[in-house]
C-alpha positions in Angstrom: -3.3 10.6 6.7 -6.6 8.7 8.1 -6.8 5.2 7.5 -10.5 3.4 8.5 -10.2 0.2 9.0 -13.4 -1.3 6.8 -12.6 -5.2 7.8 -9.6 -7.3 9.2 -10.0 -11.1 9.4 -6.6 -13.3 9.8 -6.1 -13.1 5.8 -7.7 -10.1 5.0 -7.6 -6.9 5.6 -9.2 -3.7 4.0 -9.2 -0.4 4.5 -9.7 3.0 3.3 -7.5 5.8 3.1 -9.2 9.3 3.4 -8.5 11.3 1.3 -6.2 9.3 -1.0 -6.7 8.2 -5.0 -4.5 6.0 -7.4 -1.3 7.6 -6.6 -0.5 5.9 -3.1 -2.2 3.0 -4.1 -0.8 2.2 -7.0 2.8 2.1 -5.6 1.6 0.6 -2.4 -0.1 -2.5 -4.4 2.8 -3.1 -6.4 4.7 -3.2 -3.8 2.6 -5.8 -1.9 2.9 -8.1 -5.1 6.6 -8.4 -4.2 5.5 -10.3 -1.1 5.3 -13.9 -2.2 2.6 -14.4 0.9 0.3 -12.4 -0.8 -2.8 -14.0 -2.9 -4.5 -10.6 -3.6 -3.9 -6.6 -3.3 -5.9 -3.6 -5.3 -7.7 -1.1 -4.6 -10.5 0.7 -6.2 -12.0 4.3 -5.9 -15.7 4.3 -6.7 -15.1 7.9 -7.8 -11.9 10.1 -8.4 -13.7 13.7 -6.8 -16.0 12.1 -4.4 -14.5 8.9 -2.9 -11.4 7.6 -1.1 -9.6 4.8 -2.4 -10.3 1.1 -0.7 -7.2 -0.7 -0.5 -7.5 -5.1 0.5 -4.8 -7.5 0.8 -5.3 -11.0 1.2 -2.2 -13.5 2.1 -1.9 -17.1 2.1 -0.5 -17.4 6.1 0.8 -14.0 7.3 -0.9 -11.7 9.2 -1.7 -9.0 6.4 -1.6 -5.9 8.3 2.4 -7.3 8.8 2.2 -7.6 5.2 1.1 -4.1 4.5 4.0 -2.8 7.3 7.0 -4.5 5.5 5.6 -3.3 1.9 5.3 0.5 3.0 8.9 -0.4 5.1 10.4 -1.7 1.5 9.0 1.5 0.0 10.3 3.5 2.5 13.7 2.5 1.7 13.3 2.8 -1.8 12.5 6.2 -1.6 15.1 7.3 0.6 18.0 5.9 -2.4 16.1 7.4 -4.6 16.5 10.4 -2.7 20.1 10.0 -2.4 20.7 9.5 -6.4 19.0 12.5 -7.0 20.9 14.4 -4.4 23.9 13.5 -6.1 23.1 13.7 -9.5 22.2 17.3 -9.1 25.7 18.3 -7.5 
């Protein structure tokens, strides 16, 4: 994945994500919600064929791009249990 880095200010940061839509960054914003530093995260994507999604967070005191590391780091995790349930469901 290509990430272009559109601005980055000490409470801001936004980027976009070539050649990504609403299914990364629907999960991804959610996630940043969790983070109780964090005064806004969305994304938008102008259009669905033609455009890659924009993705900003904005936090109160922490440096977002640390923000946006620890959010994809909790996701991480999340996926690999889920991983593991499913491995052992299907035994």
């Amino acid at each position: 994945m290509e990430i272009k880095i559109l601005e980055h200010t000490k409470n801001k940061l936004k980027v976009e994500l070539l050649g990504k839509t609403h299914t990364l960054c629907t999960v991804l914003t959610e996630e940043l919600w969790n983070d109780k530093d964090v005064e806004a995260a969305g994304y938008r994507v102008a259009h669905p064929q033609r455009s890659n999604a924009e993705l900003v967070v904005e936090t109160k005191t922490k440096d977002p791009v640390k923000v946006l590391n620890a959010a994809i780091g909790r996701l991480k995790k999340k996926n690999k249990e889920f991983l593991t349930a499913v491995k052992k469901a299907v035994k």
